[in-house]
Structure formats: structure tokens, C-alpha cells
C-alpha positions in Angstrom: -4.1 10.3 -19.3 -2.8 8.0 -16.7 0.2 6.3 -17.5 1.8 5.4 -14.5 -0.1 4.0 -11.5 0.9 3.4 -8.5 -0.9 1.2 -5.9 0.0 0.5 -2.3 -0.6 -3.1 -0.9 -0.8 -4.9 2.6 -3.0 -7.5 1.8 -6.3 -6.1 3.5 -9.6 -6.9 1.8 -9.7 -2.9 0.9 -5.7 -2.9 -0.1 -7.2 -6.2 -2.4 -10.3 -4.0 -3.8 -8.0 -0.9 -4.5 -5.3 -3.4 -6.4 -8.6 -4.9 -8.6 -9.5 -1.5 -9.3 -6.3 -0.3 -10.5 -5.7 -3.8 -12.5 -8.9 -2.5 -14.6 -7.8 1.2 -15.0 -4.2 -0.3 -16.2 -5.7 -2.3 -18.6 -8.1 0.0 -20.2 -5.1 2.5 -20.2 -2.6 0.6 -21.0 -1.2 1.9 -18.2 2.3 0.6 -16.5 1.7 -0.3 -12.5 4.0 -0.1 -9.3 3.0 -1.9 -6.1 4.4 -0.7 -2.8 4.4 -2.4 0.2 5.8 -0.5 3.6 7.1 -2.6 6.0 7.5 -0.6 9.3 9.7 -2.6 11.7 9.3 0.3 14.5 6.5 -1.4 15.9 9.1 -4.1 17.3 10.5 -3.4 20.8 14.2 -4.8 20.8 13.8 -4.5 24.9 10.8 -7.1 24.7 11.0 -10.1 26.8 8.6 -12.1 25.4 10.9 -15.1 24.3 10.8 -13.5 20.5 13.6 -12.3 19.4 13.4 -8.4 17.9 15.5 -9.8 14.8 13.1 -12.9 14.1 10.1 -10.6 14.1 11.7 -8.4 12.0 12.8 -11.2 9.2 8.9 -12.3 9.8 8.0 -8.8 8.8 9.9 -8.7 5.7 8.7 -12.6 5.0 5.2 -11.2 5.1 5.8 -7.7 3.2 7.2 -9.9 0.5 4.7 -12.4 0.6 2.0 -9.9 0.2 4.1 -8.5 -2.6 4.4 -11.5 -4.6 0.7 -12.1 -4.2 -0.5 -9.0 -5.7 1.7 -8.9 -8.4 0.4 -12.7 -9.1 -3.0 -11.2 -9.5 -2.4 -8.8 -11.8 0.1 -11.0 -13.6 -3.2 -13.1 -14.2 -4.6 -10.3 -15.6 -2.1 -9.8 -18.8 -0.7 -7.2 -16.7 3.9 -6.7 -15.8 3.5 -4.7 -12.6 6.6 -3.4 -10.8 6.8 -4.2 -7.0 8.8 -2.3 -4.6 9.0 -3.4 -0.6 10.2 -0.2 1.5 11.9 -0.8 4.8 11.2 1.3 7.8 12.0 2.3 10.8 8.8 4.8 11.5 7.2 7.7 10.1 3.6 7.2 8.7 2.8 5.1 6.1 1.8 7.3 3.7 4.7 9.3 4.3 6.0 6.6 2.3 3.8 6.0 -0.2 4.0 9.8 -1.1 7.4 9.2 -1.4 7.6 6.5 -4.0 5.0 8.5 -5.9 7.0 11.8 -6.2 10.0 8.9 -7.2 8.5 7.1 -9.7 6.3 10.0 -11.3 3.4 8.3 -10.5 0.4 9.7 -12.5 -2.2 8.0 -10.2 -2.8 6.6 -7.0 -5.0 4.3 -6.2 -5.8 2.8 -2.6 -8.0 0.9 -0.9 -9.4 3.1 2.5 -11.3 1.7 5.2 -13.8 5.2 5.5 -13.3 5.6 8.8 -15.6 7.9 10.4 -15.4 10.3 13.5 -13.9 8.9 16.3 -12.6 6.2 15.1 -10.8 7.7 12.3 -9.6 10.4 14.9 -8.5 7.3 17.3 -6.9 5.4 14.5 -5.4 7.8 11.9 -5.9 7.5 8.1 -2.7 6.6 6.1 -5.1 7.3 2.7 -6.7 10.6 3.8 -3.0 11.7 4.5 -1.5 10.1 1.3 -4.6 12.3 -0.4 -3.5 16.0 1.2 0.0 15.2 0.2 0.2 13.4 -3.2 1.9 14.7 -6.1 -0.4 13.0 -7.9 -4.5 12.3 -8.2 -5.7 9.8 -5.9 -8.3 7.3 -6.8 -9.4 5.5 -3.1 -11.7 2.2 -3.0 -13.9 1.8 -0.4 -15.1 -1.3 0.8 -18.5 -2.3 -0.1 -19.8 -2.6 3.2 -18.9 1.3 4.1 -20.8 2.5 0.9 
């Protein structure tokens, strides 16, 4: 049975919808849970102009990765639950390249994550970070689709 789940965050309504499910599987499986957070600081250009320092927006990113972080883990906290959090720091690389990663590093028995279920095009213009995270896990994956896509 699953006894180690792992459960990637970024404070999206389906991230959030993933985490409730996996706060319920935990608890009926007295299960031990890890939430990850990847903060990707590639996506800030040091040769921007713009007045904003690439430094501030990267302290802003880590502010918010660990912000989102400490939200979670107050929700399941709520919950009866002792999760683990872990914040990984990148410069690039997908997501779930990531995620995969703290899986295979933890042992994670389970993942679970929230997916937008994207279809065609859009999916093909905008990439999925949970369809990639399910080709490549070590692991099952359990993903959580918004009600609205059902």
C-alpha cells in the first residue's frame, strides 16, 4: 500500500484539489506526505531593463515558492496530518523533470497532482508538466482534475 506520498504544489486551484486529495489518501493510509514546490528562476532575464532588478525577482520567487509551501503544509497540518515540505531551486529544465526527481529521492510510493486536462492544441501549445511527470515516474500517479474539465 502507499506509504509514502508525494504531492507537488504551486498554489493553483488544481495543485489545491490534488493536495486535498492526497490529505485524504494519507489519512486513510496512514500514509507519511512530501510537498514539493519548484521554483524555476530561468524565467528571469538578468539583461531586463525594466527597472526590476533580476535578483529582487528572484528573492520574490523564492518568497512566493515558500509562501505557497507553508500554506499547504498548514492545510494538511489542519488535517492531523506532519507533511514534509521541500522547495527546489532551478535554473530550467521542466518541472516535472523535477518532480520525478524528488520522487526517485524520497521513494515516493505515490504521486499525486493536480492537472489542468488540457486538450489538443492547447495542451500541444502549452506543455503538460503532469502528463510528463506520468511517462517518467518511478512511481504510480494519482492526477486530480478540476471539476470543471470533468
Amino acid at each position: 500500500m502507499y506509504r509514502r506520498i508525494l504531492v507537488p504544489v504551486d498554489g493553483s486551484i488544481t495543485s489545491n484539489l490534488g493536495l486535498s486529495e492526497a490529505i485524504r489518501l494519507a489519512r486513510s493510509l496512514k500514509a507519511k506526505l512530501r510537498l514539493v514546490h519548484v521554483c524555476d528562476e530561468l524565467i528571469v532575464d538578468p539583461n531586463y531593463e525594466g527597472g526590476l532588478y533580476a535578483g529582487e525577482m528572484q528573492q520574490a520567487l523564492r518568497d512566493a515558492g515558500r509562501h505557497i509551501l507553508e500554506k499547504a503544509k498548514a492545510a494538511v497540518t489542519r488535517r492531523g496530518l506532519k507533511p514534509e515540505t521541500v522547495m527546489v531551486e532551478t535554473l530550467g529544465g521542466h518541472t516535472s523533470e523535477h518532480i520525478v526527481k524528488q520522487a526517485r529521492k524520497w521513494r515516493a510510493d505515490l504521486i499525486v497532482i493536480g492537472t489542468h486536462g488540457r486538450r489538443g492544441a492547447r495542451r500541444l501549445v502549452m506543455g503538460s508538466d503532469a502528463e510528463e511527470v506520468v511517462r517518467t515516474s518511478p512511481a504510480p500517479v494519482l492526477l486530480v482534475r478540476s471539476p470543471g474539465k470533468l
